[in-house]
N, C-alpha and C positions, 0 to 999 in steps of 0.2 A: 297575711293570707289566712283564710276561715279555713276552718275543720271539714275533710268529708269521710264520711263513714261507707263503710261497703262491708260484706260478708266474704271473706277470705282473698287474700292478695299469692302474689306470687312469691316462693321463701326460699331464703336461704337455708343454712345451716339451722342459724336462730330464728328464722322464720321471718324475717323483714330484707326487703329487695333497698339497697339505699338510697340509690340514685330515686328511684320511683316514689317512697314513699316519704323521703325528706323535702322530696320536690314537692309535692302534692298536698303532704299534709293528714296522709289518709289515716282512718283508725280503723282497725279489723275488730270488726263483733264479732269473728268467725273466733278469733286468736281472744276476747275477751271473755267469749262464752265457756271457752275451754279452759281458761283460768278459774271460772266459777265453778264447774263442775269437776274437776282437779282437785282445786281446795275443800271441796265438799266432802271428796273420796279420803281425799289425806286426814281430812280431821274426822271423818269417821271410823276409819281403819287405824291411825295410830293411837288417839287418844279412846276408842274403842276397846283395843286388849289391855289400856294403862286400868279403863275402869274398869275389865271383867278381872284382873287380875293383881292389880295393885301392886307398883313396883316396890315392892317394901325388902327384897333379898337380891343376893346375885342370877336366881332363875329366872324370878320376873323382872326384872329389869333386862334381863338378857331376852326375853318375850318381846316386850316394849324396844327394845332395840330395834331385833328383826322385826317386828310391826312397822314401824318407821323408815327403815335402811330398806325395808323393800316394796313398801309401802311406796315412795317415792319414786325408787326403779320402777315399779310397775307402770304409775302412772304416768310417769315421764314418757317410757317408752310411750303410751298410748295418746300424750296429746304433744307432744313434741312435732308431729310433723302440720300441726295447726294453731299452736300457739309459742312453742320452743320448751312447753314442757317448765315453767318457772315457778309455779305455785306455794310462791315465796316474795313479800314483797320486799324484803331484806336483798334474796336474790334480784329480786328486779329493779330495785335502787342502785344496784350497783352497776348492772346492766347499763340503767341510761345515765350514771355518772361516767363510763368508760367510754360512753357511744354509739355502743351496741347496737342500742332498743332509742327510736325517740321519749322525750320525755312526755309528750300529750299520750301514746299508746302507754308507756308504763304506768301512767295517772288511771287510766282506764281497768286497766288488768288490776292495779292493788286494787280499787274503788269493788271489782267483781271477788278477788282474792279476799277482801274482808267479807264481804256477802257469806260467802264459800265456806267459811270460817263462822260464823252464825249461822248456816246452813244447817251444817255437821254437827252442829250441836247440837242443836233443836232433835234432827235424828236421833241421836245420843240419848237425847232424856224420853224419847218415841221406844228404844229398845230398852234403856237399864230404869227401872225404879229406884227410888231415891234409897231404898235400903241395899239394894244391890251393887252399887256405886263403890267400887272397892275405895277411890280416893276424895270421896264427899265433894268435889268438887266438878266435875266431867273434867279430871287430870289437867287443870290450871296449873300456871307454872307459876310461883312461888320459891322464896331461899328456904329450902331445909336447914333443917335444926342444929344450929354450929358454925351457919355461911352467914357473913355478912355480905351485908348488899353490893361493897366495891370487889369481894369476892362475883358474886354472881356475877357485875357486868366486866370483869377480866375475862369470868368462862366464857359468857356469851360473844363478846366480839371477838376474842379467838377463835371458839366455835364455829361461830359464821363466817370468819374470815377463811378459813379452810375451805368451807363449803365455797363459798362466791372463788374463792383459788381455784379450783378444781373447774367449777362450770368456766371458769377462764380461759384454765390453761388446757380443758379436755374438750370444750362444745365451740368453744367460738374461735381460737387462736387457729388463723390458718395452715399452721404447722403439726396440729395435735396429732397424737399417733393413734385415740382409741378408736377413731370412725365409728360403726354401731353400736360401741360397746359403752358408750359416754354414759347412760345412764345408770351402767355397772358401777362406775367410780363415782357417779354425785351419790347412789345409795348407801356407796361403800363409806363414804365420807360422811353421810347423815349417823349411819350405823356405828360408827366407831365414837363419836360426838355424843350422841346421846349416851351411851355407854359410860364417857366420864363424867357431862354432868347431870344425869339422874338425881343423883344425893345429892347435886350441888341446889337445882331450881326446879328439878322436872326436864330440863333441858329444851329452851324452845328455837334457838336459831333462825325465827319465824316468828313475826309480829301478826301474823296471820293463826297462827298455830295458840297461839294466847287469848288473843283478842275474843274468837267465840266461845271459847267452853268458857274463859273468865265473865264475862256476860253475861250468858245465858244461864250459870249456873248458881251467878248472884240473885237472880230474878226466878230463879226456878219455887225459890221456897222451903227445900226441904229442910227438915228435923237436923238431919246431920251435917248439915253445910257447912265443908268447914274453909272458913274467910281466909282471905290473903290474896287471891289472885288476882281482883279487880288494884288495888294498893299493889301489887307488885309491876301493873305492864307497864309504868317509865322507864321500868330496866330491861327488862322485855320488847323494849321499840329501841330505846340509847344502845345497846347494848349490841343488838343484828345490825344495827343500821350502820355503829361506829366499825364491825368490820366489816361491813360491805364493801363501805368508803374505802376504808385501808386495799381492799382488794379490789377496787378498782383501781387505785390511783399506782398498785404497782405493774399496774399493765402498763405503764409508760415508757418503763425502763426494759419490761419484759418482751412487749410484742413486738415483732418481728415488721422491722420497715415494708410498708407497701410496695413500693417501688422496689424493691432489693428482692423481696417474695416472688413479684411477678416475673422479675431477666432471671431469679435463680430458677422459675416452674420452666421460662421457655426455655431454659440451658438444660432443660432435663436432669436439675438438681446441681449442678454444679454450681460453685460459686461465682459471680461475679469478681473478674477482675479490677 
């Protein structure tokens, strides 16, 4: 059955109706466009404060943190009830490996999610000149000095396995307790991540979060450019993507039986006998 596209559907939680849109086949540009201007925001607000301040000590990187950690709560809360808030394609691989998200809309959203990601960066080199660029790079992620590379991609699919844990066990499991507050704990979760690997890569969690400033800031030209980022994103995609996977695949054992869910909602929470 072919593809149809339409401008926003009806949502759930994560903002996809199942029955409807598995039957059908549909893709929201409503939920894709929101991906693209999401990841626009995020890579120009976190890796935005990386370049006016350059994570080089425990203050700025504690800047760079909350850049990020609420960076993301921000934006979540603001397109979550149009696209589910994902703008992460790490996050949204793991999505449609758990079943979440189909896999043609999450093709869609990274496809707008990398755009978004060369978006922000482009802006990036629109506000900072190349000498004001606190990390020569528009804050590419790269191993800092003492990290080997199978160091980096341990940080990184730990990292993002936390993160894809969280949107699991807080946005989409029909048990969660945080209801509004879900984007409180995905930012809490970015925030606390970035914090350990700073000095390890830059910390990306996010193949989206790499991909533009690394690009854009290969091809920008300046004097002080300084290399690594573009040679660094194999670890920077293997790395979100190996724990997505892992946090997808422990919703197996985790989520909560459909059928068991729905006689324990109409028992008014009691268990089934």
């Amino acid at each position: 059955m072919g593809l149809k596209f339409c401008w926003g559907i009806k949502r759930t939680v994560m903002g996809y109706s199942e029955e409807e849109v598995k039957s059908l086949r549909i893709i929201d540009l409503k939920a894709v466009f929101a991906e693209f201007v999401g990841t626009t925001l995020l890579i120009t607000i976190g890796c935005g404060v990386a370049c006016a301040h350059g994570p080089s000590d425990g203050q700025t990187r504690l800047l760079v943190a909350m850049a990020f950690g609420v960076g993301v709560m921000a934006i979540a809360y603001g397109m979550a009830q149009h696209s589910g808030g994902q703008l992460n394609c790490a996050v949204t691989f793991s999505l449609v490996l758990g079943g979440a998200v189909p896999w043609y809309q999450g093709l869609f959203n990274c496809i707008a999610q990398m755009l978004g990601s060369i978006l922000g960066a482009v802006i990036l080199c629109g506000i900072f000149p190349c000498d004001a660029d606190l990390t020569g790079s528009l804050a590419s992620n790269m191993p800092g000095e003492g990290y080997a590379e199978w160091r980096v991609l341990i940080g990184e699919t730990f990292g993002t396995f936390m993160l894809c844990f969280t949107v699991w066990e807080c946005a989409v499991t029909p048990v969660g307790t945080c209801g509004k507050n879900v984007c409180l704990a995905i930012g809490a979760a970015v925030f606390v991540n970035v914090l350990i690997l700073l000095p390890v890569d830059g910390c990306s969690l996010n193949p989206n979060r790499s991909f533009g400033p690394a690009v854009v800031s290969a091809l920008r030209g300046c004097d002080n450019y300084v290399s690594g980022g573009l040679e660094a994103l194999w670890m920077m995609f293997l790395g979100p993507l190996l724990g997505a996977a892992c946090a997808a695949g422990l919703q197996w054992p985790l989520q909560p039986n459909k059928e068991v869910f729905e006689m324990t909602a109409e028992c008014g929470g009691a268990c089934p006998n």
